[in-house]
N, C-alpha and C positions, 0 to 999 in steps of 0.2 A: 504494500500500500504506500501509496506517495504520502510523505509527511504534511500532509494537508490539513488545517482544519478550519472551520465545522465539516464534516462530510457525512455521505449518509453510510447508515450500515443497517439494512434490512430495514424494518422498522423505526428503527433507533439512529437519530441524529449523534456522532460524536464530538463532544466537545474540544476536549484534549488531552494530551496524556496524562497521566496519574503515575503511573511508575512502569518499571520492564523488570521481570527477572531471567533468570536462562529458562525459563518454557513456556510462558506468558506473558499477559499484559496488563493493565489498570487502563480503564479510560475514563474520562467524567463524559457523560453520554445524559438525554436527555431524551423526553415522550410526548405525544400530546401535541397539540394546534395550539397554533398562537393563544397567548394568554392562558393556556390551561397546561403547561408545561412544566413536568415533574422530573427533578434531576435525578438521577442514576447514576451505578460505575456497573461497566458492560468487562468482566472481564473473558479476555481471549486466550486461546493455545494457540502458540504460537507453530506452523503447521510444517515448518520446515525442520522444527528442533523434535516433536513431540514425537514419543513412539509411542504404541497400544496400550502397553500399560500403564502410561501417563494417562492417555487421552479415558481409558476406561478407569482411571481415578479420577479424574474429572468431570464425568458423566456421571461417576457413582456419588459426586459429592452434592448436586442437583437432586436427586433421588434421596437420600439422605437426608438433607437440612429441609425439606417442600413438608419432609411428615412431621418436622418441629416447629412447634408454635409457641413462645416464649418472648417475655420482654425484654431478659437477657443476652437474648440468641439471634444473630443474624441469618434471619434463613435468604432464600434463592426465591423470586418472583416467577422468574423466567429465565429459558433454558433452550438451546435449538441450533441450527449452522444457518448461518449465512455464506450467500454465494461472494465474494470477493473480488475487485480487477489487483493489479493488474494480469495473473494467472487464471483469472475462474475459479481458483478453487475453495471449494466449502471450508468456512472456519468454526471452529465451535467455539459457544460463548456461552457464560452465565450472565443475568441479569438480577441486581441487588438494588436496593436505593440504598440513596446517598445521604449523608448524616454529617450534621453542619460539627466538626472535631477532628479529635486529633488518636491518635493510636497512642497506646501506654509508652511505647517507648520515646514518642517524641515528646510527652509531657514529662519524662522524666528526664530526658535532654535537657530540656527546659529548666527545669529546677537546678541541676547541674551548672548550664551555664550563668546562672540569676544567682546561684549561692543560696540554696533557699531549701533546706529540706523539707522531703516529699510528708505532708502531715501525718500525724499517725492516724488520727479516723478518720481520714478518707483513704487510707492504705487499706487501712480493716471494713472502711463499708464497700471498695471497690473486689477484695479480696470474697467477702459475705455476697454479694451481686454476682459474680461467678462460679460461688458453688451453688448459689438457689440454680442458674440456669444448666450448669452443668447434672445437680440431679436431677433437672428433668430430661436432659437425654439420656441420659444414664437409662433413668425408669420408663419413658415412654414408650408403653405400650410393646410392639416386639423388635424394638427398631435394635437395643440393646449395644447402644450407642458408646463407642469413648473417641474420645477426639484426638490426644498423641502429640498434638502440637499446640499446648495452651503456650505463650510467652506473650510478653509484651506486645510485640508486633500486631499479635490478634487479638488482643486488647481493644476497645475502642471506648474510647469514652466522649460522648456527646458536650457540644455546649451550654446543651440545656441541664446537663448532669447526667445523664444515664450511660449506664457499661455494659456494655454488648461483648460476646465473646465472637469471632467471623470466623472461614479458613479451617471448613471441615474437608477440605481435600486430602487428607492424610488421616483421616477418621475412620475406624472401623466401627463395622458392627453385620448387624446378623443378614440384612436385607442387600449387601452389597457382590457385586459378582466378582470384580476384584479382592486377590488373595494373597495375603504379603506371602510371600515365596522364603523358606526357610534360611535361617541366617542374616537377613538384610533386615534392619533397622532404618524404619521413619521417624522424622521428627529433629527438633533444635535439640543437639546432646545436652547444652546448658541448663534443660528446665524438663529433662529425663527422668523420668525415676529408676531405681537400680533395677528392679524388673524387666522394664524396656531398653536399657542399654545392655541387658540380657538375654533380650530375645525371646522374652519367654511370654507366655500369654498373660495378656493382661485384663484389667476390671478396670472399675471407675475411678479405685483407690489411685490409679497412676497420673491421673489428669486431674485428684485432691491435690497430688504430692505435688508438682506443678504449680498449684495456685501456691502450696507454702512456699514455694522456690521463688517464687514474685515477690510474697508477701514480707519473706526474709529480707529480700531486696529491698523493699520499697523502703522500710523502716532503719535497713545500716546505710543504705546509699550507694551497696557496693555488690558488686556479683558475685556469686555463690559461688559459683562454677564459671570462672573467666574463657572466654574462647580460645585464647592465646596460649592456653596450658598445654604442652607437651602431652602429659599424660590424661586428658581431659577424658576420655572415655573410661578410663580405668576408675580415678577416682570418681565419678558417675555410678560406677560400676557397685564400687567401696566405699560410703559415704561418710566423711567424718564431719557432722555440721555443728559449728560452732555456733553457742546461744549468740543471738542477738546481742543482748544486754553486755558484753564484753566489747561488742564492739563502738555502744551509745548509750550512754546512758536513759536516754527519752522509753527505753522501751518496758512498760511497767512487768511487773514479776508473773501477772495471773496472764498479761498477752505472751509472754514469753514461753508458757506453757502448752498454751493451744499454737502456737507456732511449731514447737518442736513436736510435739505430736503429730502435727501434719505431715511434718518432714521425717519419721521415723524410716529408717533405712529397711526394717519389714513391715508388707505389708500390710499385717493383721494387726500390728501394734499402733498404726494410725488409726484415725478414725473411722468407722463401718463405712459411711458412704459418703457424700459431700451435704447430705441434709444435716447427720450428726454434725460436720466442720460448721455449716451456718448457722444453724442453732446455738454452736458456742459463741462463734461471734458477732451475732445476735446480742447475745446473751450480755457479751463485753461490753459491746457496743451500747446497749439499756443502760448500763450501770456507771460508763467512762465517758460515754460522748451519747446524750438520750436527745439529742435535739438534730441529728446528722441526718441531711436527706437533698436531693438532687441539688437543692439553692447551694448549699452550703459548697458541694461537689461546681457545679456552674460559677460561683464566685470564685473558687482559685482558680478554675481555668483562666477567666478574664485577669486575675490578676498575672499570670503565667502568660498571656500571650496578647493581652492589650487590644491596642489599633488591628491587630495582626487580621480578627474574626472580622471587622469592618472593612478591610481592606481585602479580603477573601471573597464575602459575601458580593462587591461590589465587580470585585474579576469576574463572578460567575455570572451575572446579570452582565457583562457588557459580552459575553461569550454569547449567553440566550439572543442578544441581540444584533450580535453578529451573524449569525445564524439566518435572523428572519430580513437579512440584505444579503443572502445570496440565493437567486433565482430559481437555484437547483433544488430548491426543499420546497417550493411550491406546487402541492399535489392537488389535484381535484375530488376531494372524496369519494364524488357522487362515481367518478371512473373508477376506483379500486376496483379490482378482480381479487375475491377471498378466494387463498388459495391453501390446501391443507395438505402436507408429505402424506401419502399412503402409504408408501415405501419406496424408501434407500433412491434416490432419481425420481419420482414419479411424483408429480401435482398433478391433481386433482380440482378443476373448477366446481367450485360448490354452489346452490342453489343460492342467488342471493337474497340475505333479510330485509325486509320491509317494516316499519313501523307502525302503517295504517291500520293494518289488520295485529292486534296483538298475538293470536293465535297463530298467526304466521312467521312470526318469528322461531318458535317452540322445535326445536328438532335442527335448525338452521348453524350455522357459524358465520358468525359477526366478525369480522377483520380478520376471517381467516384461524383465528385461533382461540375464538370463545363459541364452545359449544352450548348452545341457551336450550336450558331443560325442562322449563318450566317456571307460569307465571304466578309469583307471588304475595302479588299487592298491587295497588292501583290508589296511584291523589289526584288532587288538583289539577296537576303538572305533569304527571309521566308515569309510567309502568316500573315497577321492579320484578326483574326475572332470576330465578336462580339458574346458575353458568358451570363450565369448565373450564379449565384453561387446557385446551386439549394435550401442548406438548408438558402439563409437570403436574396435572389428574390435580389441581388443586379448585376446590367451589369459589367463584366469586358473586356477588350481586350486582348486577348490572341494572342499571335506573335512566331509563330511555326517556326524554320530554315529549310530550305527544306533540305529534306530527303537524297539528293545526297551529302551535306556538310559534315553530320554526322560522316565522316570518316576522314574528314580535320581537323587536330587536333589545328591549327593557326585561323580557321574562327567560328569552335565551339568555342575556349577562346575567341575570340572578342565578341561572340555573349554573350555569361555566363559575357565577362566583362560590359554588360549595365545594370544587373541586381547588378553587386557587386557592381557599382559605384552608381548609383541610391541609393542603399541602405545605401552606406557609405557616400553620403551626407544628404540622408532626409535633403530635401529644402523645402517648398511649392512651390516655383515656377520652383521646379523639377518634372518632373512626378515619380509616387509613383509607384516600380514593387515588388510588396508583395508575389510573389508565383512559384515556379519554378517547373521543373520534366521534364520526358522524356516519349513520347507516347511508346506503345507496340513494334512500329517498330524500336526504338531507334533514335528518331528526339526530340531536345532540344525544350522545350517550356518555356515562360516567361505571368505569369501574370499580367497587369497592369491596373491601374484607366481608366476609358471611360471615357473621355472628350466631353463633351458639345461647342463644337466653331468651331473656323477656325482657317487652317495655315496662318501664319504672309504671306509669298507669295502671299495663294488667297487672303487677304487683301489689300495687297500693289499693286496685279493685279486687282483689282478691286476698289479702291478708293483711287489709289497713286493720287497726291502725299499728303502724311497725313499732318497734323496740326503741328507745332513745340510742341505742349504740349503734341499730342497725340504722335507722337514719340517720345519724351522726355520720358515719362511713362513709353512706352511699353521697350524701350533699356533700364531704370535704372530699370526694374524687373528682364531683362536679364542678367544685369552688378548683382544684387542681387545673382542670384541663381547662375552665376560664381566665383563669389568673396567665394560663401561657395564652391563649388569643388575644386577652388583652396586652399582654407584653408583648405580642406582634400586631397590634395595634388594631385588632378585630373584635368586633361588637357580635355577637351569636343572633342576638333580637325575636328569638320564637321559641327562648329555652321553655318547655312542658314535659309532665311524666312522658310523655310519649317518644318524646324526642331524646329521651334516654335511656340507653338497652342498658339490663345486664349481665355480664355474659358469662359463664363459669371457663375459667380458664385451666387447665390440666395441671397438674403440679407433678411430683413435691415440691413446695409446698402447694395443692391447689389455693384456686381462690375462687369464692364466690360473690356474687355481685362485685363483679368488676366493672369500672364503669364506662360505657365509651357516649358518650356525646354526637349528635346525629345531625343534619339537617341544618350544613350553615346556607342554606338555600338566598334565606334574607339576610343574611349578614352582611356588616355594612363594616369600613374601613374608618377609623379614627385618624388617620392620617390626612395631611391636606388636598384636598378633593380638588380634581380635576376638571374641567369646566366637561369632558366629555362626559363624566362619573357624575356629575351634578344632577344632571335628570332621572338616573335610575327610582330615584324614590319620590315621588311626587308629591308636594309640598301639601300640608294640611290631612295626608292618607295616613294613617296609622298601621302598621304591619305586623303582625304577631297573632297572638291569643289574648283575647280578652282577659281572660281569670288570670294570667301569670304577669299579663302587661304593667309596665309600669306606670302611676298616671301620665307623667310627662309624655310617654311615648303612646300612651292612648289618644294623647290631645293630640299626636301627629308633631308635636314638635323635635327640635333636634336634642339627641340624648348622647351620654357618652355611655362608660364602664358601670355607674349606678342602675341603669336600668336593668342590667342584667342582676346585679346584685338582688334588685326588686324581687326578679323572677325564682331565683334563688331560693329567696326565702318564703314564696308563696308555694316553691314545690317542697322544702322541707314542712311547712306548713299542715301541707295536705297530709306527708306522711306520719310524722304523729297524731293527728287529729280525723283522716281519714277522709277529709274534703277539704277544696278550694278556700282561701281566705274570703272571697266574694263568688256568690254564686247567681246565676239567675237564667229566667226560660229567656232569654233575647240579649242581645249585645249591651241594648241601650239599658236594660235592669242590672247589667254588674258594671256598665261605670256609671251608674247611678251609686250603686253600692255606696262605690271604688271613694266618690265624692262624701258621701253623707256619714259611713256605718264603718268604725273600728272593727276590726275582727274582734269575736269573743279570744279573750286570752287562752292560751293552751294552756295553763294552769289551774285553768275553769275547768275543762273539758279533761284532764289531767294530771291530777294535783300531782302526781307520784313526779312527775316531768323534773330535772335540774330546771334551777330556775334560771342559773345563768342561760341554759339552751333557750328559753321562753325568752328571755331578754335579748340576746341576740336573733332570734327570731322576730320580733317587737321592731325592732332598730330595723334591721333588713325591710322589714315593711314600712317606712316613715315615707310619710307623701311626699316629704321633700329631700331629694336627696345628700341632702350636704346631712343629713340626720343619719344616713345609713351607714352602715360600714365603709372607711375607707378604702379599701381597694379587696379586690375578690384572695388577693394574698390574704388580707390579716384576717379576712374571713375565716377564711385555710386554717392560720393557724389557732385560731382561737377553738374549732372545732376540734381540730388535732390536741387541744392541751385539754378539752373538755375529756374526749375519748382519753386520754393518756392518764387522767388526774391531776393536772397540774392547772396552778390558777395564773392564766396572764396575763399580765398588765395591758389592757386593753385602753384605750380612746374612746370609751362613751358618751357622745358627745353629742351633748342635749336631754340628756334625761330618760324618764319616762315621755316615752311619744303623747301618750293621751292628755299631759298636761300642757301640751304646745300650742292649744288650741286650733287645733288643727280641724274644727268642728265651724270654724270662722265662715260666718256666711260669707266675706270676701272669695276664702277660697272656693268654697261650694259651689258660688256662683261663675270662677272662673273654669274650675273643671266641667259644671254642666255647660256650661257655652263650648269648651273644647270636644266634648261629644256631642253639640249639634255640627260643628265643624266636622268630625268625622262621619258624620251621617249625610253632608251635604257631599264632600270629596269621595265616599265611597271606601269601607273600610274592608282592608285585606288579610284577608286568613289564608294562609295557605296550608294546606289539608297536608297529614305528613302521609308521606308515600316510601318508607320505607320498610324493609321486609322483615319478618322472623326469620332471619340468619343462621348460619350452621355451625361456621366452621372458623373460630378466630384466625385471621391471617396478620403475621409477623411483619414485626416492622423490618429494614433490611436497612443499615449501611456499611460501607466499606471507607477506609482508606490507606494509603502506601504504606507500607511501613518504611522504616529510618533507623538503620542500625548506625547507631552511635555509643559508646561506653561512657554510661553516667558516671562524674565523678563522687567521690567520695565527699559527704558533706557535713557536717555535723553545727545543725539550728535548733533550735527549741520549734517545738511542733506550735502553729497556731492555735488559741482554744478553740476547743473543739463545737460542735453544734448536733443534730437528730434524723431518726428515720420513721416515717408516717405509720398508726397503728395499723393492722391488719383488717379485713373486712368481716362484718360481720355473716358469718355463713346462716345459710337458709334450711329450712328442713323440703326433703323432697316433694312432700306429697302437699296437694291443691287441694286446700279446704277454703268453702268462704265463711266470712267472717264479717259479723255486721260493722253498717258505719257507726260511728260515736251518736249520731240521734237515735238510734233502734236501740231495741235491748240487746242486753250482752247477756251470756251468761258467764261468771265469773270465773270458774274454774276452766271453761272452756279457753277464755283468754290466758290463763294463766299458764294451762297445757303447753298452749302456742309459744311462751315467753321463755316455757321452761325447756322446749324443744328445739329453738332458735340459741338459747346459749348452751345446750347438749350437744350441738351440730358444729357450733364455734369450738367446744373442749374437744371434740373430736378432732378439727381438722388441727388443732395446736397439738396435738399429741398427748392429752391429760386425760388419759383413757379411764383413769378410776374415777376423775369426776365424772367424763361423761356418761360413764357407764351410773350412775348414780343417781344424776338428772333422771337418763331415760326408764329408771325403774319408780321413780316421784311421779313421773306420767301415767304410767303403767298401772299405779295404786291409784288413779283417776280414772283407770278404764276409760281413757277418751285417747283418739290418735293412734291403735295400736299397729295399725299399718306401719306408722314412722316409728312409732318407737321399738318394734320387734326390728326394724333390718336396721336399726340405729345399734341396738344391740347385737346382732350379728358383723355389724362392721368392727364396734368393737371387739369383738370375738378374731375377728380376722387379722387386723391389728394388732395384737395380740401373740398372732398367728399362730392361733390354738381351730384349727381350720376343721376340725370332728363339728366342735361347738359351735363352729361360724353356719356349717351347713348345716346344723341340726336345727337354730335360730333361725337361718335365712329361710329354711321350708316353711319353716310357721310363720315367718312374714310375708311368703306370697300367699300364702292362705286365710292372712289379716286382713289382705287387702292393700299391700307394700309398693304395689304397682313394677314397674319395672326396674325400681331401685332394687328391690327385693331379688328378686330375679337376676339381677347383677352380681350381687354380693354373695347369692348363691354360687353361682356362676364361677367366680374366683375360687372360692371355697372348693368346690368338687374341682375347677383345674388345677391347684395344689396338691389335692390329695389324689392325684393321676385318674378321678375319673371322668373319662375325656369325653364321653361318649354325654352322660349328664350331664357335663359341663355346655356340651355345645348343644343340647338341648337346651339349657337354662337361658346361654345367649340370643337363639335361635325366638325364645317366648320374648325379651328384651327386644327384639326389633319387629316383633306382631307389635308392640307398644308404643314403640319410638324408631321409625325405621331410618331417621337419619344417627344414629347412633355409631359412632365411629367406634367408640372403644368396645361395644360389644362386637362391629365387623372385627376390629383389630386380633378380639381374645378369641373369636369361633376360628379363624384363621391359624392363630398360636393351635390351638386347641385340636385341631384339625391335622397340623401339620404333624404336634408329638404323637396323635394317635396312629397316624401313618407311620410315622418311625417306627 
């Protein structure tokens, strides 16, 4: 290829290089039509160096990282050849996104040459963030994952704060056809463990020992194992590791402990798996530094690299925009021909999709490479389908604008702006939309992650009113992923339960109600508007939901970061109390409300409630916003110290709202005048139109690494700061549950409260409590469906697996639903019997047939009995 850039490369525009090694490449590559254009790095084999068993490790490492789904873990989006000049020949590539940071080793360059040693808790939370990700490939499902090459290099660490582990091409595990060939060792020897410079088969324990070999690093400043040493593989081999603490004093005596354990030269004398390793330091982490979490990690990187991230960000926008002034990347959508490999040379023209017809889509492929499966929802504005991505079998949702919009040039920008904002925050608790284009007919389409959960609505509709900790959670995720739109200078303006899935993500450690934030459809830009941007929103028109609106933005006027805040606390609102702060049968009766009628307090309707939560609830709804919390941050953290137990010094400011007079006929009559203005302009609700999702999909970035040798330094570690509590887990089974005006019955409620923090001791590991909980249920005779396979899990847990299956029977006989059945299911594949087992799974997807992890275990299950 001529050193040219931008140029195209299949689908994918490339930016410019990123790095070369001897058998690859890095590029910064990019997707998407103007204005909806999402960065990537496209890495290549390089086709003249690569033999077979390079290229089929590199094939295997696509396959690989597509079935992990983690916030730690880089996985692979997309995967396939492209045809190349100036030979023709086919190159193969993986496809990642791109992630606004720096790799470990160049931030510990960095500290090197600044004289600045590397902190100790954020050595120990980056250290903690790699074994949660690595035990989930470890344990996922039958992938039986170990990576081989944890170091530095494959380190990444975001500027937002988050530690991604990338660079599973030298990873094994059970699902790969490549087979390291006897005698030959993968991997950097430096960050080895003696096993693997052994040769000898390895577990997860050798990619623990790895993180210690960092971790020892991070905190002396100095390399364990220098490259430069003669004998580097022997002593690799024969480890003799000197504590820390000789060689710095910073390093306290209880971390010194779980360091050396990490690093024990055998492997049963480290830690069982990488969940035990995080757990302790966890555990450290609570006790030495309880305040450590991505800000803290995000502030030393700016401190570490300044102008550098402004100066970056601005390279890569004048590259996007180089880009769209060469003529050559000007494509006519409406002419694409989708085309799909059948086999090795052979395309295949495929029937083209059309949007008119939504049925017509269904069976089709869209750009060639999304096979649409079926329709899943229907708004205002456009269809969502459930997809493939045919070359890497991963689900996506795809959300088509219907065909009659296409010509609205204000409803097409709104619809392109959920993909620009989405992209220009990359959150995790944002949904992720990685792919854009336009059908034959010329209808906008947006691709995004399938999500596995429920909207916060059908939650709150079906087991309001929640727990104070479980809506504490669920709102300070929500307050998270705003607090980063607003720091990239975007306003949400239609946050509703609706507009928030939950989506249970896979562990160890799981999590449930995880939160992902949906629908920046109206989202508007804080930033200085541009005279073309000026009309998108018509002046006087009010956009959102009534019930969650703030007044300012019901009256249509311009609003900034409080509005949101508004919405915030009208959805925590509902969740304790189990409805809307204002309700009513028509627009103009709840900003009637909105004007006249305080909400009853939650402490009316719930006296048990913290009263700080009611007070910050209070405040969040003050009609005026200079009354509400300052920024969707302190919101964040005032939630996070309520769940944690700590009291903090908060900015209350202005009181009690009800004494503000906020009842002032002045104002009464300026908000009813701003809802006859909205009634005269035409007020806009946009319907949410997106789907019940399946399948979490992984954020992805990459970049080069930078072998450099840190030097030795010896600073006093910054004081340190915290890591956000954990979510509150859910119990499986759907029961409804009246709202706060019906009656309750009291034990019933109480069941619910005591089975929501059974479900939480369970996922933390506190197996006697929750085994204790679910027998307090139990003596209620109410829920026994959830609480017999709540007990069989712990039984399994345990891993006392007679007991597990003897319990799990009698909770599908309770009525356990397909939880039950699950749990079952494990239980009999433990104790070898395969044939029940995959029976048990087999009843799990008559229930729930997109169920992965029971396809994953009938599979396992299937295969040992063949054996």
């Amino acid at each position: 290829m001529p050193d040219l850039f931008p140029r195209d490369f299949g689908r994918y525009s490339l930016l410019a290089p990123l790095a070369e090694g001897g058998m690859g490449a890095l590029y910064l590559a990019c997707q998407g039509e103007r204005g909806l254009e999402k960065l990537c790095v496209i890495k290549t084999v390089l086709p003249q160096l690569a033999d077979a068993e390079y290229v089929a490790r590199f094939r295997d490492e696509a396959k690989v990282v597509v079935r992990l789904s983690h916030g730690n873990l880089v996985p692979v989006f997309d995967a396939g050849t492209v045809r190349v000049p100036p030979n023709d020949r086919d190159e193969l590539y993986l496809a990642m996104e791109h992630v606004d940071g720096k790799d470990l080793r160049a931030v510990w360059n960095r500290c090197a040459h600044k004289g600045v040693a590397f902190p100790v808790d954020i050595a120990v939370y980056i250290a903690r963030e790699l074994a949660r990700g690595l035990q989930h490939a470890h344990s996922a499902h039958d992938i039986r994952l170990v990576h081989r090459d944890v170091s530095p290099p494959n380190v990444l660490v975001s500027f937002a704060g988050e530690v991604k582990l990338t660079d599973f091409g030298l990873a094994a595990s059970a699902i790969k056809k490549e087979k390291t060939a006897p005698g030959i060792i993968y991997g950097k020897v430096s960050y080895m463990s003696p096993e693997q410079a052994r040769g000898e088969v390895l577990d997860g324990r050798t990619d623990l020992y790895a993180v210690g070999v960092i971790l020892w690093e991070l905190l002396t400043g100095r390399q364990l194992f220098p490259q430069a040493e003669a004998n580097l593989i022997e002593r690799v081999r024969d480890p003799v590791i000197e504590p820390p603490s000789r060689l710095t004093s910073r390093v306290p005596a209880d971390l010194e402990v779980i360091v050396m354990r990490s690093l024990a030269p055998v492997r049963d004398d480290r830690y069982a798996d990488c969940d035990a390793f995080r757990a302790a330091l966890a555990g450290w982490l609570a006790k030495h530094a309880p305040t450590i979490d991505n800000d803290r990690v995000a502030g030393f990187l700016r401190q570490l690299f300044g102008d550098e991230i402004d100066r970056d960000r601005k390279a890569r926008a004048a590259l996007l925009e180089a880009l769209h002034v060469d003529p050559r990347h000007s494509v006519d959508a409406a002419a694409k021909v989708a085309l799909s490999a059948t086999s090795p040379g052979v395309a295949t023209v495929l029937r083209q999709p059309t949007s008119t017809d939504p049925g017509a889509l269904i069976g089709t492929h869209l750009d060639g490479k999304y096979l649409v499966r079926r329709l899943i929802g229907e708004g205002g504005m456009g269809l969502v389908y459930e997809a493939e991505h045919v070359d890497i079998g991963r689900r996506v949702a795809i959300k088509i604008l219907h065909s009659r919009y296409t010509r609205e040039a204000d409803v097409v920008a709104r619809f392109r702006s959920e993909a620009r904002a989405a992209t220009r925050i990359g959150h995790p608790h944002i949904i992720d939309v990685f792919d854009s284009g336009t059908t034959v007919d010329g209808a906008v389409y947006l691709v995004m992650e399938f999500l596995d959960g429920r909207d916060l609505g059908w939650v709150i509709g079906d087991s309001s009113p929640l727990s104070a900790t479980r809506a504490m959670s669920i709102a300070r995720d929500i307050c998270e992923a705003l607090a980063a739109a607003h720091k990239a200078s975007i306003l949400h303006r239609d946050l509703k339960p609706e507009n928030i899935f939950l989506v249970n993500t896979p562990g160890p450690p799981a999590r449930v109600d995880f939160v992902k934030v949906l629908d920046f459809g109206i989202a508007k830009t804080l930033d200085a508007v541009t005279e073309k941007s000026k009309h998108q929103t018509t002046p006087g028109v009010a956009m959102g939901t009534p019930e969650y609106m703030a007044p300012e933005q019901a009256a249509g006027k311009d609003v900034d970061a409080r509005a949101d805040i508004y919405s915030v606390g009208a959805i925590l609102y509902e969740m304790l109390s189990g409805a809307p702060p204002h309700e009513g049968d028509n627009v103009m009766e709840v900003l009637t409300k909105k004007a006249t009628i305080v909400p009853a307090s939650l402490l009316t309707i719930r006296p048990e409630l913290p009263s700080a939560l009611a007070e910050l609830v209070e405040r969040a709804l003050a009609r005026e916003p200079a009354d509400r919390p300052e920024s969707m941050r302190a919101m964040a953290d005032e939630l996070t110290g309520m769940l944690e137990g700590r009291d903090l010094a908060v900015n209350r400011r202005g009181g009690d709202r009800r004494n503000r007079g906020e009842g002032s006929i002045a104002r009464t009559i300026a908000i009813a005048v701003a809802g006859a203005i909205v009634i005269a302009g035409g007020i806009v609700f946009w319907p949410n139109a997106h789907p019940r999702p399946v399948e979490p999909a992984p954020v992805t970035i990459v970049m080069p690494p930078v072998h450099v040798t840190p030097a030795t330094v010896k600073v006093e570690a910054p004081t340190p700061v915290e890591a956000p509590a954990p979510v509150v887990p859910k119990p499986h089974v759907r029961s409804a549950v009246a709202r706060p005006s019906e009656p309750k019955e009291p034990a019933s409620l109480e069941a619910k409260h005591k089975l929501v923090e059974a479900r939480q001791a369970l996922a933390a590991g506190q197996y006697a409590h929750a085994e204790a909980l679910f027998n307090q249920v139990r003596g209620m005779k109410l829920e026994m469906g959830a609480v017999t396979t709540g007990l069989a899990e712990v039984a399994f847990q345990r891993q006392n697996y007679d007991e597990a299956a003897r319990i799990g029977k009698r909770a599908t006989e309770a009525g356990g639903g397909w939880p039950a059945h699950m749990v079952l299911g494990n239980a009999l594949f433990k104790l070898g019997r395969y044939d029940e087992a995959i029976a048990q799974y087999q009843a799990v997807l008559k229930l729930d047939r997109s169920n992965n992890e029971a396809k994953s275990n009938m599979k396992a299950a299937t295969a040992r009995k063949g054996g």
